[in-house]
C-alpha positions in Angstrom: -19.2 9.6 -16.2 -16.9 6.5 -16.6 -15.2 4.8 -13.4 -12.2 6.2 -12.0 -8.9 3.7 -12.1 -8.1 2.6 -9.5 -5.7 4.1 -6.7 -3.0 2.1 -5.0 -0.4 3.3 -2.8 2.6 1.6 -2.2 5.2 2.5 0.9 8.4 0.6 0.0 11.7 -0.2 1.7 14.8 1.6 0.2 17.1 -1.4 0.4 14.9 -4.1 -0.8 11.4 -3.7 -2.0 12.0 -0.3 -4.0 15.3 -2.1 -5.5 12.8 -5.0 -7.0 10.1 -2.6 -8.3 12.9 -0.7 -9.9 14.3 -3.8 -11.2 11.2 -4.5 -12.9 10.7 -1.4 -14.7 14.7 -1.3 -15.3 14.5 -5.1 -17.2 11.2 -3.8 -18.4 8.8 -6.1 -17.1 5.0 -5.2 -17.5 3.5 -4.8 -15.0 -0.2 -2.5 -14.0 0.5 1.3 -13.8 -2.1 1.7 -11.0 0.2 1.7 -8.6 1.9 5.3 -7.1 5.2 4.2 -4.6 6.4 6.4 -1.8 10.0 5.0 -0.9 10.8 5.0 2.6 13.5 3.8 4.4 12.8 0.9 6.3 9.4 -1.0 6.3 9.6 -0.1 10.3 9.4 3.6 9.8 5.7 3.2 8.3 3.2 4.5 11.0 -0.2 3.1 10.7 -1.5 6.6 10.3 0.5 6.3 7.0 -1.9 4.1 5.5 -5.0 5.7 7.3 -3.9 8.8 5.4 -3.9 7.0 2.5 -7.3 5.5 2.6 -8.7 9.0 3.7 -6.9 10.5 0.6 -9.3 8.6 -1.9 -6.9 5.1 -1.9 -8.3 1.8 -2.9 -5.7 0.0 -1.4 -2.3 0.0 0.4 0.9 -1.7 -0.4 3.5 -1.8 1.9 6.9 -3.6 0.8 9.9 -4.6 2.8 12.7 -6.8 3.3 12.5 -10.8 3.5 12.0 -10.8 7.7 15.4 -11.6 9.4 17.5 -9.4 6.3 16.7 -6.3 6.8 19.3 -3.5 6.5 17.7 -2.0 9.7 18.5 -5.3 11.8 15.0 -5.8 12.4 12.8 -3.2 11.4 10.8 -5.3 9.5 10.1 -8.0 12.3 8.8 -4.8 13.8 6.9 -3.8 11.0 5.1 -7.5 10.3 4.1 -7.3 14.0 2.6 -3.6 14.2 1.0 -5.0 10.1 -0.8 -7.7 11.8 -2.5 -4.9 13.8 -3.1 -3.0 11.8 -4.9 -5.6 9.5 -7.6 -6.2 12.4 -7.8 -2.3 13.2 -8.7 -1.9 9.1 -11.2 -4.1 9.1 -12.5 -2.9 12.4 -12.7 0.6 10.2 -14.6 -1.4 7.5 -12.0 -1.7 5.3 -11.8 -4.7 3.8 -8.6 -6.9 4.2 -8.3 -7.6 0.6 -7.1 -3.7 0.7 -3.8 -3.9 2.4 -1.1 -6.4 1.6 2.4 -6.4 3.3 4.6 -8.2 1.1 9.0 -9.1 1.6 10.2 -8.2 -1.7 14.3 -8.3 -2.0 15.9 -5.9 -4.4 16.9 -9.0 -7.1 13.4 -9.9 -6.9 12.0 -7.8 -10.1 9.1 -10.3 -11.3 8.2 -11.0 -8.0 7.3 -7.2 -7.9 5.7 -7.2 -11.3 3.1 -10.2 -10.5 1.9 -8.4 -6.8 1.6 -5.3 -8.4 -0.7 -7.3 -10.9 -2.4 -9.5 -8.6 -3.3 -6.5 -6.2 -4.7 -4.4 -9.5 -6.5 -7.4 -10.5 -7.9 -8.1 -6.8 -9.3 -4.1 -6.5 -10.4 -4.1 -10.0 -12.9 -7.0 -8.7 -13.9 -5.3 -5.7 -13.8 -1.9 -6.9 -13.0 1.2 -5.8 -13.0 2.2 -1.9 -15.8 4.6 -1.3 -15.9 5.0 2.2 -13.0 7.6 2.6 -15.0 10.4 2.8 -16.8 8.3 5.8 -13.2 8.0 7.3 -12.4 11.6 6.6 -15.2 12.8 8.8 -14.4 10.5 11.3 -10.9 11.3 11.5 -11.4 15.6 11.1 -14.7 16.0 12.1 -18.3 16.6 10.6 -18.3 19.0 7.6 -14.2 18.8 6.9 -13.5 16.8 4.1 -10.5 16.2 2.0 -10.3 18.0 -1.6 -9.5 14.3 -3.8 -10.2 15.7 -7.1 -13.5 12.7 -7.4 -17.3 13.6 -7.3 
């Protein structure tokens, strides 16, 4: 059986981030399809066990978008969110996930190709290391011995 594609998530501001990778597919920029984006609305409102959840649902990596720090719509959800991100980088790695698996990127809403080439790079960067094959790993850990998650993959 062939390898699967790859799996990225993407949580993205409303006001900014969201408004850039719609600008890219609105001016028709191309851009890897690899990608699946959950719009929230503030990059502050993403818990970490957002993107645990992800990784134990079969993602390769994480995405998480936001506003250029010191703009955001929230006043400063996203100074919030880079701080509790820093974290959460070390508590990922500490899981044995590798940091090359979560990027936090400031993306403003006019800022369509900026979208188009992290989307890219990031596809480009898992594509090298492949796919993450540890969730199941995680998934124990997380619900127990002999509970596992249903991902479609075997």
């Amino acid at each position: 059986m062939g390898e699967r594609p790859i799996r990225i998530i993407a949580f993205l501001c409303n006001w900014c981030s969201y408004a850039g990778a719609d600008l890219a597919g609105t001016i028709r920029l191309k851009h890897r399809a690899d990608v699946r984006v959950i719009r929230v609305p503030c990059s502050g409102r993403i818990d970490a066990a957002f993107i645990l959840k992800a990784y134990e649902r079969g993602a390769d990596a994480v995405i998480v978008g936001g506003c250029h720090p010191g703009d955001c719509h929230y006043v400063s959800g996203n100074l919030s969110a880079r701080r509790r991100f820093l974290v959460m980088k070390q508590l990922l790695e500490f899981m044995g996930i590798e940091p090359e698996r979560f990027e936090v990127v400031w993306c403003s809403a006019a800022e369509g190709e900026k979208w188009a080439k992290i989307v890219d790079d990031v596809c480009e960067r898992i594509s090298t290391l492949g796919p993450f094959r540890s969730y199941k790993a995680l998934t124990a850990s997380v619900l127990g011995p002999g509970r596992e998650i249903v991902t479609g993959e075997e």
